[in-house]
N, CA, C and O atoms as CSV, one atom per row, in Angstrom:
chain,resi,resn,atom,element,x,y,z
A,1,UNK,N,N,14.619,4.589,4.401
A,1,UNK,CA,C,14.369,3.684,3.303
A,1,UNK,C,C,13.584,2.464,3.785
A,1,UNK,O,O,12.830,1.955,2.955
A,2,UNK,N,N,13.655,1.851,5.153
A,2,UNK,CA,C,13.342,0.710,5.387
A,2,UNK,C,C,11.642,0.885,5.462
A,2,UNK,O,O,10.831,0.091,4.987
A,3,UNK,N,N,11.290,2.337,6.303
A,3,UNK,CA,C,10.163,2.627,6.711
A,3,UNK,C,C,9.376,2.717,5.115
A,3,UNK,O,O,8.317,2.096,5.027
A,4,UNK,N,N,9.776,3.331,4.097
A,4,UNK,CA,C,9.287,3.734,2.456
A,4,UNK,C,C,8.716,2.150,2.122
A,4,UNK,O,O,7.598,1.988,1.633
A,5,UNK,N,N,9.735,0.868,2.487
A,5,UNK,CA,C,9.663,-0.056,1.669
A,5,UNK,C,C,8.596,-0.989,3.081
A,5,UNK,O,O,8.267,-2.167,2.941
A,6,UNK,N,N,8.368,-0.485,3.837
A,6,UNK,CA,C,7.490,-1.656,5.168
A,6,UNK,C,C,6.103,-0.657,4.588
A,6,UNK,O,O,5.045,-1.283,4.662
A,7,UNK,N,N,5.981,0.590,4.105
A,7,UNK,CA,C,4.434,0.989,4.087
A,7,UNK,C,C,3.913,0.615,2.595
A,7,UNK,O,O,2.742,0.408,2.275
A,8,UNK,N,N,5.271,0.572,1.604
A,8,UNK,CA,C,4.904,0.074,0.040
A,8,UNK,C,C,4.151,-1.392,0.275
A,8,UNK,O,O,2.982,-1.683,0.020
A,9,UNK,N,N,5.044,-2.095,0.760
A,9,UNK,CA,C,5.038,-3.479,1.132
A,9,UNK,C,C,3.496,-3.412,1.589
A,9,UNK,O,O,2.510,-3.765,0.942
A,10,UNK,N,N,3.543,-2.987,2.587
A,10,UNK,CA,C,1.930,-3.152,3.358
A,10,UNK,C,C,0.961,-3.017,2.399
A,10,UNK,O,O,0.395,-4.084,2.163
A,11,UNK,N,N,0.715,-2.422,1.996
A,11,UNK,CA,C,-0.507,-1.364,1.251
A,11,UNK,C,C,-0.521,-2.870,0.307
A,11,UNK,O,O,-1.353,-3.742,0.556
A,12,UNK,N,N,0.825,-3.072,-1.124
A,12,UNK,CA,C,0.624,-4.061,-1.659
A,12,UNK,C,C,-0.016,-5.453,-1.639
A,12,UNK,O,O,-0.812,-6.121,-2.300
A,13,UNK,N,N,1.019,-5.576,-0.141
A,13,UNK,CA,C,0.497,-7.669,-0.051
A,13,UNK,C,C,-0.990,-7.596,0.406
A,13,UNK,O,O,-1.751,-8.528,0.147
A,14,UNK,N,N,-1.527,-6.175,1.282
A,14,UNK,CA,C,-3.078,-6.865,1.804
A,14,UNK,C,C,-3.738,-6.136,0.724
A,14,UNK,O,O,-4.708,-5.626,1.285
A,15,UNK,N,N,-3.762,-5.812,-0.453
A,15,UNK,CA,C,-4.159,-4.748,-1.338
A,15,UNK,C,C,-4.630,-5.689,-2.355
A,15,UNK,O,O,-5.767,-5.833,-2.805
A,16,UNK,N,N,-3.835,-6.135,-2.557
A,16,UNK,CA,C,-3.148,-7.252,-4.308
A,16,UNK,C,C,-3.396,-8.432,-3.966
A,16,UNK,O,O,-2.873,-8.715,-5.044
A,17,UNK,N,N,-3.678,-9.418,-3.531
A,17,UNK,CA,C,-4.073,-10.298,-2.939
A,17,UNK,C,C,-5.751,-10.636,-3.019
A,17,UNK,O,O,-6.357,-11.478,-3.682
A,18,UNK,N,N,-6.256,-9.542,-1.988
A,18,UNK,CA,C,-8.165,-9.301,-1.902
A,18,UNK,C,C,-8.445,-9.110,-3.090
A,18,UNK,O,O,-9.522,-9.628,-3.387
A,19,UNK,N,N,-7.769,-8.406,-4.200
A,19,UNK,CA,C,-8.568,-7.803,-5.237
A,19,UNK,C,C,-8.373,-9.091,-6.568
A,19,UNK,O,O,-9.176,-9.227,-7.490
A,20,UNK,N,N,-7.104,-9.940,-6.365
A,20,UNK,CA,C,-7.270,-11.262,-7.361
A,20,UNK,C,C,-7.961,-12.435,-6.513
A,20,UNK,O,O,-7.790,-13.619,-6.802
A,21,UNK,N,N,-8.580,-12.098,-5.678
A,21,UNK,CA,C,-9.728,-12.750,-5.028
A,21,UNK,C,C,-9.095,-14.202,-4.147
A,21,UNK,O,O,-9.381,-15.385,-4.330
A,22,UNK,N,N,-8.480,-13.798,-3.501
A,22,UNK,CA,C,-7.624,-14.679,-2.086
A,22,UNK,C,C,-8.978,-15.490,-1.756
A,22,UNK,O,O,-9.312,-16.560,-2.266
A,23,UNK,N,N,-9.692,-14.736,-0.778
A,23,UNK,CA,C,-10.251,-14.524,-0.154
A,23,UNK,C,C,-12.074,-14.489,-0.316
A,23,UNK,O,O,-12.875,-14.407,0.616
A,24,UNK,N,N,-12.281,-14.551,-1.303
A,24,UNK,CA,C,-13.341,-14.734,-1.934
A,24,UNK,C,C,-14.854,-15.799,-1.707
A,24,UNK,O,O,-16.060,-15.587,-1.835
A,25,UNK,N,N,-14.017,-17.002,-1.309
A,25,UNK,CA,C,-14.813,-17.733,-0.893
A,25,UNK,C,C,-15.619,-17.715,1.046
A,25,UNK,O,O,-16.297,-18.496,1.714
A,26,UNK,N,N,-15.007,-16.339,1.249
A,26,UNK,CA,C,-15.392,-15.817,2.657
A,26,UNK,C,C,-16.400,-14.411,2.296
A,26,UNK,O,O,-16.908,-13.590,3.059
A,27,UNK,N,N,-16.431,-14.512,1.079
A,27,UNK,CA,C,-16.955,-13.165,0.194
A,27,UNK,C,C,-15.998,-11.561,0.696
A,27,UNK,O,O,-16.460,-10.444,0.930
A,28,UNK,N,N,-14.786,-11.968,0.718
A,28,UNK,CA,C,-14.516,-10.525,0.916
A,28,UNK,C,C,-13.490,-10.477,-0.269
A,28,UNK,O,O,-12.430,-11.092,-0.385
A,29,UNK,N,N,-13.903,-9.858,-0.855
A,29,UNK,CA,C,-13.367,-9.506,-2.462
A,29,UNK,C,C,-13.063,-7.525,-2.974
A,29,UNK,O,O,-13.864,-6.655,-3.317
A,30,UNK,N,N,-11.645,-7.509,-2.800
A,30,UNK,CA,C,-11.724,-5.561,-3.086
A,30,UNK,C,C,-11.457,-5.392,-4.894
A,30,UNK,O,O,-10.636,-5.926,-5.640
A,31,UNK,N,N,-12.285,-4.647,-5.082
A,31,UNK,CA,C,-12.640,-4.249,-6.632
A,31,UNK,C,C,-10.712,-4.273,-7.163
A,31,UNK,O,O,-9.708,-4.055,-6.485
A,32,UNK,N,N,-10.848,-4.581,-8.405
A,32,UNK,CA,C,-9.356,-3.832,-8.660
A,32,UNK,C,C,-9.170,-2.672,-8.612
A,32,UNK,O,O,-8.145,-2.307,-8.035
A,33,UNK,N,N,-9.996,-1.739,-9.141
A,33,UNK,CA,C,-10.033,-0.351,-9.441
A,33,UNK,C,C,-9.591,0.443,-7.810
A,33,UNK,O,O,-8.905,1.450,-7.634
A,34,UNK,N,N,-10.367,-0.563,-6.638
A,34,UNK,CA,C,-9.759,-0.136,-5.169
A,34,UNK,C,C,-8.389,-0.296,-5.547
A,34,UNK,O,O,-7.721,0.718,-5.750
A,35,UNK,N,N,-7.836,-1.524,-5.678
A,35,UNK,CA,C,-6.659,-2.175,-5.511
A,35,UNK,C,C,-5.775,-1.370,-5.594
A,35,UNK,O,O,-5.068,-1.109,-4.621
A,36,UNK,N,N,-5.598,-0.722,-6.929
A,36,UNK,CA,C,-5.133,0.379,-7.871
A,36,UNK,C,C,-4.965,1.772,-7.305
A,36,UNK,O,O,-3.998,2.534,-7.331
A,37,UNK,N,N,-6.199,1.895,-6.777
A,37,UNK,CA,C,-6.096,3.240,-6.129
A,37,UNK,C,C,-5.210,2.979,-4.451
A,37,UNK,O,O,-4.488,3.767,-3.840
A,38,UNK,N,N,-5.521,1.943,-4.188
A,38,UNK,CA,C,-4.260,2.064,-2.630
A,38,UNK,C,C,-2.916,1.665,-3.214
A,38,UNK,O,O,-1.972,1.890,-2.457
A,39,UNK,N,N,-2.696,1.269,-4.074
A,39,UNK,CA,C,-1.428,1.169,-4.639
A,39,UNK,C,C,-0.838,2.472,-4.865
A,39,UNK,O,O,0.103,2.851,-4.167
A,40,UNK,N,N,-1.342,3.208,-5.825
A,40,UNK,CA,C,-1.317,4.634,-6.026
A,40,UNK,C,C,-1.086,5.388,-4.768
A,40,UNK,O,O,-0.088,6.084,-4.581
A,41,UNK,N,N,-1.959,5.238,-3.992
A,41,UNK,CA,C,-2.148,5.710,-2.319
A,41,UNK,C,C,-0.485,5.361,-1.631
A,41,UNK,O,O,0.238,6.181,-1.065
A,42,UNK,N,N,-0.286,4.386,-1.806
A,42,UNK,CA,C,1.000,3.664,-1.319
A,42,UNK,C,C,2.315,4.382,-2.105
A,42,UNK,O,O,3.356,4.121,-1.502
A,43,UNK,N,N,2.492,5.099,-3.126
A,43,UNK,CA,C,3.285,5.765,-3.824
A,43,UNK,C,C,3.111,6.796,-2.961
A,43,UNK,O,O,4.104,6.945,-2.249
A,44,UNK,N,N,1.984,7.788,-2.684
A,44,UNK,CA,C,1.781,8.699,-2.283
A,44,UNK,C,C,2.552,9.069,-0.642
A,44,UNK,O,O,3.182,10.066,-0.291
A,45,UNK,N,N,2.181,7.796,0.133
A,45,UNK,CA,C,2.438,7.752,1.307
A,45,UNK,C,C,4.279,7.662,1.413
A,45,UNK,O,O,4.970,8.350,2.165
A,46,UNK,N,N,4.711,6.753,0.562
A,46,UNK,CA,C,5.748,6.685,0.156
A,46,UNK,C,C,6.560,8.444,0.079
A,46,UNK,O,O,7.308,9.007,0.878
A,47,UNK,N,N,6.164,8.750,-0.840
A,47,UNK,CA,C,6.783,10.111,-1.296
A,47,UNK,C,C,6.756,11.150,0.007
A,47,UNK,O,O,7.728,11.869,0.235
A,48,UNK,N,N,5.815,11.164,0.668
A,48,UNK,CA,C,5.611,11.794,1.934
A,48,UNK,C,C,6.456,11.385,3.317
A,48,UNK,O,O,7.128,12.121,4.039
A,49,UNK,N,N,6.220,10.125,3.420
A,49,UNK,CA,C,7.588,10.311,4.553
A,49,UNK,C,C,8.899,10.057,4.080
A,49,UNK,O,O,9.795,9.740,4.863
A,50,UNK,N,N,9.112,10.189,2.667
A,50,UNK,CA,C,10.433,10.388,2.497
A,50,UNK,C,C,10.870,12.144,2.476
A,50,UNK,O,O,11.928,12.511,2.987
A,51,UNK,N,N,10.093,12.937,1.947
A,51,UNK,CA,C,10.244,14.420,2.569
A,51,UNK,C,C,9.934,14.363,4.346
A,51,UNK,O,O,10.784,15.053,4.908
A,52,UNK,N,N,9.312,13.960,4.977
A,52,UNK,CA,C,9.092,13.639,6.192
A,52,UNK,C,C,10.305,13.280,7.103
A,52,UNK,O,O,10.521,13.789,8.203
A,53,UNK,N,N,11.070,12.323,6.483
A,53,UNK,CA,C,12.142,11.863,6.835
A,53,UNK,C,C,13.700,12.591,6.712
A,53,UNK,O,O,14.671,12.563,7.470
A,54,UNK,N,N,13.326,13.617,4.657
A,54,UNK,CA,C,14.185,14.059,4.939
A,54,UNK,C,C,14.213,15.699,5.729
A,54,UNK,O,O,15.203,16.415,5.579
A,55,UNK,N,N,13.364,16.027,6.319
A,55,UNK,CA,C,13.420,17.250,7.023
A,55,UNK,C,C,13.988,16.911,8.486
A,55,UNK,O,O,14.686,17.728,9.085
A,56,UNK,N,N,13.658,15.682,9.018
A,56,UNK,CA,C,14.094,15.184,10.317
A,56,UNK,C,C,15.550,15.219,10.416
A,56,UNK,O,O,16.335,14.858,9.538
A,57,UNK,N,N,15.864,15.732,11.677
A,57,UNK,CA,C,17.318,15.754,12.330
A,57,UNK,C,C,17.607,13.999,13.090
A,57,UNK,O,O,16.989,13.316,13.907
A,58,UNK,N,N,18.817,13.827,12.320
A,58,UNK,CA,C,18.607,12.352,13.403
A,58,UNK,C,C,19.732,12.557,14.167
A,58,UNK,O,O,20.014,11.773,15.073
């Protein structure tokens, strides 16, 4: 669970941030439509090492 919520987390804060334009005045600005799609991406990754995790013997 901790690992699901450190890669959600990730993807979000540097994701969501660039795309309502943090950062902008350095010109690095990510489309929303990116934003959206690594968010999405971040569900994805999510869902995967949780089957990942649950096939593992601990």
């Amino acid at each position: 669970m901790v690992q699901n919520l450190f890669w959600a987390t990730g993807y979000n804060v540097i994701a969501l941030p660039l795309a309502a334009g943090v950062l902008a005045f350095k010109d690095i600005l990510l489309q929303p439509a990116l934003a959206a799609l690594f968010m999405s991406l971040s569900t994805v990754i999510v869902a995967a090492n949780a089957v990942l995790l649950k096939n593992k013997k601990l």
